[in-house]
ZAMARBA-77491 format. One record per residue (C-alpha): z, x, y; residue in one letter; residue number from 1. Coordinates in nm, 3 decimals. Each point is the difference from the previous one (the first is absolute). Example, Ala and Ser with C-alpha at 12.3 -4.5 7.8 and 13.67 -1.06 7.14 Angstrom:
2
ATOM        Z        X        Y  resn  resi
ATOM    0.780    1.230   -0.450     a     1
ATOM   -0.066    0.137    0.344     s     2
This chain:
297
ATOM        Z        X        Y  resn  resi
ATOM   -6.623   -2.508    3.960     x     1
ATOM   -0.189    0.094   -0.323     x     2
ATOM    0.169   -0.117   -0.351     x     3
ATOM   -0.040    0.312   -0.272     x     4
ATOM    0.024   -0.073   -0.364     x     5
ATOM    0.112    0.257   -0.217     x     6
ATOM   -0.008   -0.004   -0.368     x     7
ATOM    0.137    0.269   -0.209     x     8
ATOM    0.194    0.001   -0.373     x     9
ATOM    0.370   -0.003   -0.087     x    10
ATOM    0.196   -0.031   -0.235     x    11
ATOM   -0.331   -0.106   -0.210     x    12
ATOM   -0.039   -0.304    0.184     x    13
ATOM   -0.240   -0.050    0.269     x    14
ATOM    0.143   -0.002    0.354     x    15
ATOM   -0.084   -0.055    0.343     x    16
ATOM    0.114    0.056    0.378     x    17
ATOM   -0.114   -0.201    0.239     x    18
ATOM    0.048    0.141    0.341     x    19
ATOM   -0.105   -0.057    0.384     x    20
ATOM   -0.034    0.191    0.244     x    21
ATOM   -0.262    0.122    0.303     x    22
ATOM   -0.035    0.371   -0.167     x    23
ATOM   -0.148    0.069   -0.325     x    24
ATOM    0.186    0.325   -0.022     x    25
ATOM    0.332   -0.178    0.101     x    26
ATOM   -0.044   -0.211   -0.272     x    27
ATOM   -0.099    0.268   -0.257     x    28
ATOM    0.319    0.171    0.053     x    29
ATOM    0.236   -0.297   -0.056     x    30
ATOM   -0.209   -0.087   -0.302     x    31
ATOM    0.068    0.368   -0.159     x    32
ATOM    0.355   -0.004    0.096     x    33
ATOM    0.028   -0.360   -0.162     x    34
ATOM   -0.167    0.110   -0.318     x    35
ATOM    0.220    0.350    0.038     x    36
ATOM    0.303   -0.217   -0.017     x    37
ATOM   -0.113   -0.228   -0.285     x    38
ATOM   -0.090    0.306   -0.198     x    39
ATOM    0.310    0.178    0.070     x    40
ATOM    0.181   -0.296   -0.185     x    41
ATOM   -0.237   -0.028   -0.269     x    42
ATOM    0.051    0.372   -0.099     x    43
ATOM    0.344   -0.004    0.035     x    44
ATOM    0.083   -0.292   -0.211     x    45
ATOM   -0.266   -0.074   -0.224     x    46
ATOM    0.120   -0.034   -0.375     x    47
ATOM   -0.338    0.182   -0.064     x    48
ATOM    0.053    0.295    0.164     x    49
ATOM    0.236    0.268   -0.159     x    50
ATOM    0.071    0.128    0.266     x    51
ATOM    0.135   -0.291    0.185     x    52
ATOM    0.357   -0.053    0.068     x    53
ATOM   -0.002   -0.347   -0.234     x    54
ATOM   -0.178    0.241   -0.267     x    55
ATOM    0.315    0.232    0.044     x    56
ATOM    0.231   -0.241   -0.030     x    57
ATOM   -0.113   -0.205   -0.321     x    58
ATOM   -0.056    0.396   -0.172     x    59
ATOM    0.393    0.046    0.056     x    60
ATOM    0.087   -0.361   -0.192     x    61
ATOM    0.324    0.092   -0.184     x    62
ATOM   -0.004    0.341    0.159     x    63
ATOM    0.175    0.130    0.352     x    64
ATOM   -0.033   -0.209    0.289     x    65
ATOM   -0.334    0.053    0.219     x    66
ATOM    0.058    0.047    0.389     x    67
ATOM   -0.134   -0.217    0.230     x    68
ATOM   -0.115    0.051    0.400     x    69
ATOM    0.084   -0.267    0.209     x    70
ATOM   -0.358   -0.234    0.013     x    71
ATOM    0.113   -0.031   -0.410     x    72
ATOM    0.311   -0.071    0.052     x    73
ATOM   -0.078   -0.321    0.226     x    74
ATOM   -0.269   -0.074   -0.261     x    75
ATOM    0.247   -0.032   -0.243     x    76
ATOM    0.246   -0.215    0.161     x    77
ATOM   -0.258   -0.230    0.111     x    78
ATOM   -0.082   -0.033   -0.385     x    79
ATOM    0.372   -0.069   -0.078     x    80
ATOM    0.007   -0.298    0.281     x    81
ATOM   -0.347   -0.150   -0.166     x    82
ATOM    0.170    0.063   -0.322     x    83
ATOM    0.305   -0.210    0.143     x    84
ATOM   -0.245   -0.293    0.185     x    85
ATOM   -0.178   -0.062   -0.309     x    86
ATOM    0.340   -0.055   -0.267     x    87
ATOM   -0.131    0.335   -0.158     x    88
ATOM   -0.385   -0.079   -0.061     x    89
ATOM   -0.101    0.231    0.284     x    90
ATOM    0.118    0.353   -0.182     x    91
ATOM   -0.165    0.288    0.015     x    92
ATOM    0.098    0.124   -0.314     x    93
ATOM   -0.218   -0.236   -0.184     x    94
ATOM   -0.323    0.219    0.025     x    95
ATOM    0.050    0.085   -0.375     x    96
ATOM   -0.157   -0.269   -0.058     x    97
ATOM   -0.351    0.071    0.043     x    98
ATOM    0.028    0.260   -0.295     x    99
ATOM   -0.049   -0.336   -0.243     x   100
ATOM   -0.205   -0.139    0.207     x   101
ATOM   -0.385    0.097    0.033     x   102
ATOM   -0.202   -0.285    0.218     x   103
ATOM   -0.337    0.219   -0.020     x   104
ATOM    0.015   -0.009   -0.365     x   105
ATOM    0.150   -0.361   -0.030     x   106
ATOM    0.284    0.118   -0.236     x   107
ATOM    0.240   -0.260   -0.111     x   108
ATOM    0.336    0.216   -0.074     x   109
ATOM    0.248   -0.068   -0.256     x   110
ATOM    0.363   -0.167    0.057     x   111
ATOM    0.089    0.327   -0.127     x   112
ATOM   -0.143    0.227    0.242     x   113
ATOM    0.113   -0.265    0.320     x   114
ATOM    0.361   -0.028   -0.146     x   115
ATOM    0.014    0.462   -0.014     x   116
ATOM   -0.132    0.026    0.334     x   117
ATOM    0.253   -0.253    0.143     x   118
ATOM    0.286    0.237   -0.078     x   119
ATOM   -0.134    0.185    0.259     x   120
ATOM   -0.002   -0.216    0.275     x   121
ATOM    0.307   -0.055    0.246     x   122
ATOM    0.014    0.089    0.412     x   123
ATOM    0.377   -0.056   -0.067     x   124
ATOM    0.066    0.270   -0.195     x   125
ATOM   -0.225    0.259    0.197     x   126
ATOM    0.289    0.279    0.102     x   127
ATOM   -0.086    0.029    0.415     x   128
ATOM    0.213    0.268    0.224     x   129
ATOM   -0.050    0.038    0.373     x   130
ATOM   -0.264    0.269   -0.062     x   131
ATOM   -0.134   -0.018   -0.363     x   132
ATOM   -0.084   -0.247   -0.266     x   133
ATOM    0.052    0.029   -0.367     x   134
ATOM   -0.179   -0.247   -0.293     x   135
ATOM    0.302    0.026   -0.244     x   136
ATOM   -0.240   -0.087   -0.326     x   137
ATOM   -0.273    0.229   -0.153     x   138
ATOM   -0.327   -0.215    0.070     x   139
ATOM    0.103   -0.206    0.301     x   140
ATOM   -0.268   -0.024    0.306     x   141
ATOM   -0.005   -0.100    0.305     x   142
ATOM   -0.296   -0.097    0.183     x   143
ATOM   -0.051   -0.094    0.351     x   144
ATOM   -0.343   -0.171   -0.041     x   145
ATOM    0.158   -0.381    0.089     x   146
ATOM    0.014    0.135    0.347     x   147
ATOM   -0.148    0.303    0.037     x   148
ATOM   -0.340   -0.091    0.133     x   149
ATOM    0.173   -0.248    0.207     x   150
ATOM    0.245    0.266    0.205     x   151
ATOM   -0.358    0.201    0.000     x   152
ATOM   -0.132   -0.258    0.229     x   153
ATOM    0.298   -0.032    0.197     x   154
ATOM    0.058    0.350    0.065     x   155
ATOM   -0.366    0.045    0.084     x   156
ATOM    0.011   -0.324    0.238     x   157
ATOM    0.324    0.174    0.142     x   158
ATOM   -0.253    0.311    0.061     x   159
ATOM   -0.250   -0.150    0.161     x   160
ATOM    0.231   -0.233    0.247     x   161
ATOM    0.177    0.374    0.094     x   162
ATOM   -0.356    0.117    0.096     x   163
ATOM   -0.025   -0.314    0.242     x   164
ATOM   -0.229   -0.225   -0.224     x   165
ATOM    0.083   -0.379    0.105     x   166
ATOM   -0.343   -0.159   -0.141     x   167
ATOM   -0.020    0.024   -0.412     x   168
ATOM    0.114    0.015   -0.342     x   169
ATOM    0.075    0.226   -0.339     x   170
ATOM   -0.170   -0.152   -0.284     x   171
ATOM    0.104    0.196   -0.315     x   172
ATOM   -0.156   -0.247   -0.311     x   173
ATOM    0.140   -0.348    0.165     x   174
ATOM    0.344    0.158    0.114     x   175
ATOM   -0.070    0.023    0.397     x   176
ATOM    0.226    0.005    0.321     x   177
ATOM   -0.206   -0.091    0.264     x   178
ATOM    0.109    0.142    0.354     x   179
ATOM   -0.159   -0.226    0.255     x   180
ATOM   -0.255   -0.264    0.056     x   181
ATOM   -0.414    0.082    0.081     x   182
ATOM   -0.030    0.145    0.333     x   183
ATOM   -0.079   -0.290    0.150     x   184
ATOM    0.327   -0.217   -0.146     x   185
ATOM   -0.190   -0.167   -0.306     x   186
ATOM    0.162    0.042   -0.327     x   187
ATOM   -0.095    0.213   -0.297     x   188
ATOM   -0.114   -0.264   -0.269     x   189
ATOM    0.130    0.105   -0.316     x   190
ATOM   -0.169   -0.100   -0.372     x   191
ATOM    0.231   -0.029   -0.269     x   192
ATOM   -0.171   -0.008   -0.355     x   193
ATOM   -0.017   -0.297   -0.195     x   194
ATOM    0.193    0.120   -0.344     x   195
ATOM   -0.245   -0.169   -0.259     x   196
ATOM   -0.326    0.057    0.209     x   197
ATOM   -0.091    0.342    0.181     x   198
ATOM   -0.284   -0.099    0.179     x   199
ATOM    0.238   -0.264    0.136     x   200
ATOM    0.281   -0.019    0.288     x   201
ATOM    0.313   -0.170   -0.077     x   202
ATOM    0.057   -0.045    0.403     x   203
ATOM   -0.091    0.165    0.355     x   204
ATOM    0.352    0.115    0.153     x   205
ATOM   -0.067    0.074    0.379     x   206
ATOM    0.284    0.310    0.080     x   207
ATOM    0.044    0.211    0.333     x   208
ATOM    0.329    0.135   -0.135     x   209
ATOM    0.203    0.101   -0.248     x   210
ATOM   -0.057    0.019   -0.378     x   211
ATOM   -0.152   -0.176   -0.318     x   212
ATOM    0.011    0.101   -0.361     x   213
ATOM   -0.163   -0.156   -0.308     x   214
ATOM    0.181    0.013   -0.340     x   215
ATOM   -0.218   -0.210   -0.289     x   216
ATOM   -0.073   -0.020   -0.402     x   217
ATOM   -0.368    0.115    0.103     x   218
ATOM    0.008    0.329    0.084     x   219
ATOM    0.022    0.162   -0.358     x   220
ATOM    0.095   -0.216   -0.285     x   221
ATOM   -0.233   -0.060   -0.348     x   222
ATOM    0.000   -0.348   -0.155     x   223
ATOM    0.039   -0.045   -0.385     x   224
ATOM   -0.020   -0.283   -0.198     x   225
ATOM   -0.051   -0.247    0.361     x   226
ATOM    0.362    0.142    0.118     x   227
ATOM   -0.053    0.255    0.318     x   228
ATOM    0.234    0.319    0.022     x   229
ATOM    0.027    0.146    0.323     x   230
ATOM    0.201    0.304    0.136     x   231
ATOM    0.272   -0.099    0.164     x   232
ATOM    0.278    0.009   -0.284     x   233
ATOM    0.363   -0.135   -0.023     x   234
ATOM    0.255    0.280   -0.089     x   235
ATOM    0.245   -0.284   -0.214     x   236
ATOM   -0.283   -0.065   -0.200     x   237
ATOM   -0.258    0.249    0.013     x   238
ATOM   -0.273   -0.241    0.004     x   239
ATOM   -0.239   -0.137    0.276     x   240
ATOM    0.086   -0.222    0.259     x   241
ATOM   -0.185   -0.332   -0.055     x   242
ATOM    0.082   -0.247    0.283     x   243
ATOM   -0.192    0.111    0.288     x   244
ATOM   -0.375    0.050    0.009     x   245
ATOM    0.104    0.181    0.378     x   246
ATOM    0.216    0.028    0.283     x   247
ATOM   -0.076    0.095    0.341     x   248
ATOM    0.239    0.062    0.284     x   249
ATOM    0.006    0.061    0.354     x   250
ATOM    0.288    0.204    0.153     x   251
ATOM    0.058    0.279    0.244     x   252
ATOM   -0.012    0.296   -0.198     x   253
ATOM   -0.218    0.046   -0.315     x   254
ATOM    0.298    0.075   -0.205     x   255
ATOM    0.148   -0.265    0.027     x   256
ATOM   -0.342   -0.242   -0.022     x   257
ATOM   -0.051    0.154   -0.304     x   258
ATOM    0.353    0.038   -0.165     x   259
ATOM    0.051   -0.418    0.053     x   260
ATOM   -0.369   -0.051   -0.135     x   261
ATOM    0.116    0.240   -0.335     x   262
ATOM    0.378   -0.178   -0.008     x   263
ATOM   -0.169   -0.346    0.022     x   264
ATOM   -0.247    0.103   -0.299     x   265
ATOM    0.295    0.120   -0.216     x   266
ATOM    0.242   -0.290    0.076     x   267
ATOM   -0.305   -0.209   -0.174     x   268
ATOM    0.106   -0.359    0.052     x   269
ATOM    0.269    0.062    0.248     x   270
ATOM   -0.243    0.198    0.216     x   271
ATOM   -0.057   -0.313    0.228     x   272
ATOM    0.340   -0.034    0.116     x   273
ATOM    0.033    0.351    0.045     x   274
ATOM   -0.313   -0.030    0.207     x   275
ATOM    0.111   -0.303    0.171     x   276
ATOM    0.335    0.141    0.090     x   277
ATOM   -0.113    0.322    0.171     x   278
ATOM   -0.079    0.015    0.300     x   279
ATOM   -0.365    0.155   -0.029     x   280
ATOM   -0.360   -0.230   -0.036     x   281
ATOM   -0.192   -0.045   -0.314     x   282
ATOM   -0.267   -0.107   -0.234     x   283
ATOM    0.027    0.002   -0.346     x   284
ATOM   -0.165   -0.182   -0.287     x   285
ATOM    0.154   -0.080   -0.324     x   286
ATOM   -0.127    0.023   -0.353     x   287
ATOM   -0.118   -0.381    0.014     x   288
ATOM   -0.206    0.104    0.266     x   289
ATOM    0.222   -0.172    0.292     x   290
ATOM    0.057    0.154    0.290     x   291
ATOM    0.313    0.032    0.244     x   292
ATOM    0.002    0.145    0.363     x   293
ATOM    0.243    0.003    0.312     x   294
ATOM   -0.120    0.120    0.314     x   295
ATOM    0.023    0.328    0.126     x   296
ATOM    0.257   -0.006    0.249     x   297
């Protein structure tokens, strides 16, 4: 059984399937219905698409409600039980954000700007009906993107398991679900990146199942005056999270790997025991460069 690699670009990250398999052509046609699948999701809810149902709803904010299919629908109450798991810190709404906030151009904004765009945040007061959705304020957003790419690699994994692969993983930027061990047993060995050194690994996870996302202050930040800003953004305050240099977290489904990495980098200092008490593995490092693991289980 030969192993194929195959790169290709999504949602502009770069992403990889890794799949086995005795037929080259076999393995070519789960890779294009994988990367079918992950496309399929990106067009349909990318916030940068106008055509895409998320684009639809945010250009109806304070308008008529927006109709939703049933694959939205189930996207949206998963966001209201992260919403609910995370005391409110998890919320979808809070996408607004990024209009004050500008981490290629290193843009400190004003207390003035953060305290506006905070009006416009709140899951709880999103208006949802069994088949539409309606943003009740002119200039509310919602935005998929803490779990899009995730779902992406799920649904694709689910793809590829349909189509009998038992040996491989999705890899889309760091979020992966990995379907089954090397063809001979051994596991897939797994970098994850050390947050203050890219040429570095934080650790080697060995994985022949299930999932593992990465959430961290390294991906796109800018540092100013010796303090680092990074992306991931709490709605109460509309500044950065601080605690957390990153979180990694092994689970069964890449949702929910990468959902408990982003709750435990919001909840800042009480991300630990909200690590500790689920019921998924870890490795995270805090800001004082300590780091904190259970096993996977």
């Amino acid at each position: 059984m030969k192993i194929f690699r195959v790169p290709f670009k999504a949602m502009a990250s770069a992403c990889e399937l890794v799949i086995a398999d005795q037929n080259a052509q076999v393995a070519q046609a789960m890779a294009q219905a994988a990367i079918n699948e992950v496309q399929r999701i990106e067009a349909k809810y990318s916030r940068y698409r106008a055509d895409s149902v998320i684009s639809r709803i945010n250009a109806a904010a304070g308008q008529e409600p927006v109709s939703c299919d049933e694959e939205t629908r189930s996207l949206l109450d998963y966001a209201d039980a992260l919403y609910k798991a995370s005391d409110t810190l998890f919320d979808i709404s809070s996408g607004v954000l990024r209009r004050a906030w500008d981490f290629h151009l290193g843009r400190l904004p004003s207390e003035e700007e953060l305290t506006r765009l905070r009006r416009l945040i709140g899951w709880d007061r999103v208006e949802r009906g069994s088949d539409h959705v309606r943003l009740p304020d002119a200039g509310m957003e919602l935005d998929f993107g803490g779990f899009g790419k995730e779902y992406a690699a799920d649904r694709a994994g689910d793809i590829l398991a349909d189509m009998g692969l038992r040996h491989g993983y999705v890899n889309l930027a760091g979020d992966m679900r990995v379907l089954g061990p090397k063809p001979q047993g051994q596991a897939w060995m797994i970098g994850i990146q050390h947050p203050r050194d890219k040429n570095r690994l934080l650790a080697t996870l060995p994985m022949t199942q299930g999932a593992l996302a990465t959430s961290g202050d390294y991906e796109r930040y800018f540092e100013r005056d010796g303090k680092r800003y990074c992306h991931v953004l709490d709605p109460r305050s509309g500044q950065p999270v601080t605690h957390w240099r990153s979180v990694s977290v092994v689970a069964p489904l890449a949702v929910v790997a990468g959902n408990c990495s982003t709750i435990a980098m919001l909840k800042q200092s009480d991300g630990l025991a909200f690590l500790q008490s689920s019921a998924m593995g870890y490795l995270a490092m805090d800001h004082e460069g300590q780091t904190h693991s259970k096993s996977i289980p």
